[in-house]
C-alpha positions in Angstrom: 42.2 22.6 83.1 39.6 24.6 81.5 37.3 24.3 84.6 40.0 25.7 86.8 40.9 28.4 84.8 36.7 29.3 83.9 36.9 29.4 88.1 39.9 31.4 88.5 38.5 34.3 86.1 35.3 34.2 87.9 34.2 37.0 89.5 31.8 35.7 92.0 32.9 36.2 95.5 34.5 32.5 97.3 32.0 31.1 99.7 32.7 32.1 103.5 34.5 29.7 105.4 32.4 26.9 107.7 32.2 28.8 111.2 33.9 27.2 113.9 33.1 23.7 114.5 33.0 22.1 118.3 35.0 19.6 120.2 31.2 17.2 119.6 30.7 18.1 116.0 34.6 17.5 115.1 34.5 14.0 117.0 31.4 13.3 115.8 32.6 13.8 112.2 35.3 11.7 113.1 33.4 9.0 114.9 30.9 8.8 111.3 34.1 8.2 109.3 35.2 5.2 111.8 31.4 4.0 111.3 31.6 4.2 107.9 34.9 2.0 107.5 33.6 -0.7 109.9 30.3 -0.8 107.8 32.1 -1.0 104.7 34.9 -3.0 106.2 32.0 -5.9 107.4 30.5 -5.3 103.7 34.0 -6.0 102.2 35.4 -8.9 104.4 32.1 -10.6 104.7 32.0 -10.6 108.5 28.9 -11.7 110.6 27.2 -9.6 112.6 28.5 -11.4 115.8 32.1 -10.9 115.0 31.4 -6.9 114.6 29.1 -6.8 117.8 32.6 -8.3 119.4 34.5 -5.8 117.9 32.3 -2.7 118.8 31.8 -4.0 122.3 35.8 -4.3 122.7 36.7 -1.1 121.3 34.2 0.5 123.5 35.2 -1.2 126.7 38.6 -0.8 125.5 38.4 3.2 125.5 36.5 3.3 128.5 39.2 2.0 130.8 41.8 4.2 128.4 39.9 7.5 129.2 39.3 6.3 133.1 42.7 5.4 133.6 43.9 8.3 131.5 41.5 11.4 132.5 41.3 12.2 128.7 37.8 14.5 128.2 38.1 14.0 124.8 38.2 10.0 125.4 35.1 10.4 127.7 33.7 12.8 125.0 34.3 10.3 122.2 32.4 7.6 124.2 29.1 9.3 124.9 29.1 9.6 120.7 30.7 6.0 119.2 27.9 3.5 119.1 28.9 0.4 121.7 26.6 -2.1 119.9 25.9 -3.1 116.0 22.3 -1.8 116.7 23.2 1.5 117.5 26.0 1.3 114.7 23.2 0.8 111.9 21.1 3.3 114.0 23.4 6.0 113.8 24.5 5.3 110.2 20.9 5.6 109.7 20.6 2.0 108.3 17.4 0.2 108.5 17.4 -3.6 108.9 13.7 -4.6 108.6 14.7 -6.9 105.4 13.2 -9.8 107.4 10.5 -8.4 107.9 9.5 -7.1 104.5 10.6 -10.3 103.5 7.8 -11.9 106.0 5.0 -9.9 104.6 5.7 -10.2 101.0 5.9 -14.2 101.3 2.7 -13.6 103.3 1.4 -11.7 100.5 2.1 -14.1 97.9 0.4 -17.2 100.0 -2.9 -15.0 100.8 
């Protein structure tokens, strides 16, 4: 409550509001929310990387034929941003998966 009142009596000027975001940047906010939960959601359940590749590659046929049959733009904007595979999932989570090989050269390591 302190904090809030300290804040209140401040006399520093409140920081301007973001600018206007775009259609993209809103969706693609959105779209690294719904990458989030499936990461954390595959973390959490314990499900294989083949049963999310399934997923990802039905939800991404699945809103293709919505936004065809529909004529939604933001549909067909949406699909040119949500990753379609688990490869471009991790990619655009920024995730590397190299443990293999690091694992490879270290065991390497340790026999030379």
């Amino acid at each position: 409550m302190e904090d809030l009142l300290c804040d209140l009596e401040s006399n520093e000027a409140c920081p301007e509001p973001n600018p206007k975001q775009t259609r993209i940047q809103k969706l693609s906010v959105l779209v690294q929310w719904l990458v989030y939960f499936i990461l954390m959601w595959q973390s959490l359940c314990k499900l294989s990387d083949n049963r999310l590749e399934w997923l990802l590659q039905f939800l991404f046929q699945f809103l293709k034929v919505l936004s065809h049959l529909s004529g939604c733009e933001y549909l067909a904007e949406l699909l040119a941003i949500i990753p379609s595979s688990l490869y471009l999932l991790r990619k655009f989570a920024c995730f590397d998966r190299d443990n293999f090989i690091k694992y490879a050269q270290s065991v390497v390591n340790c026999i030379t």
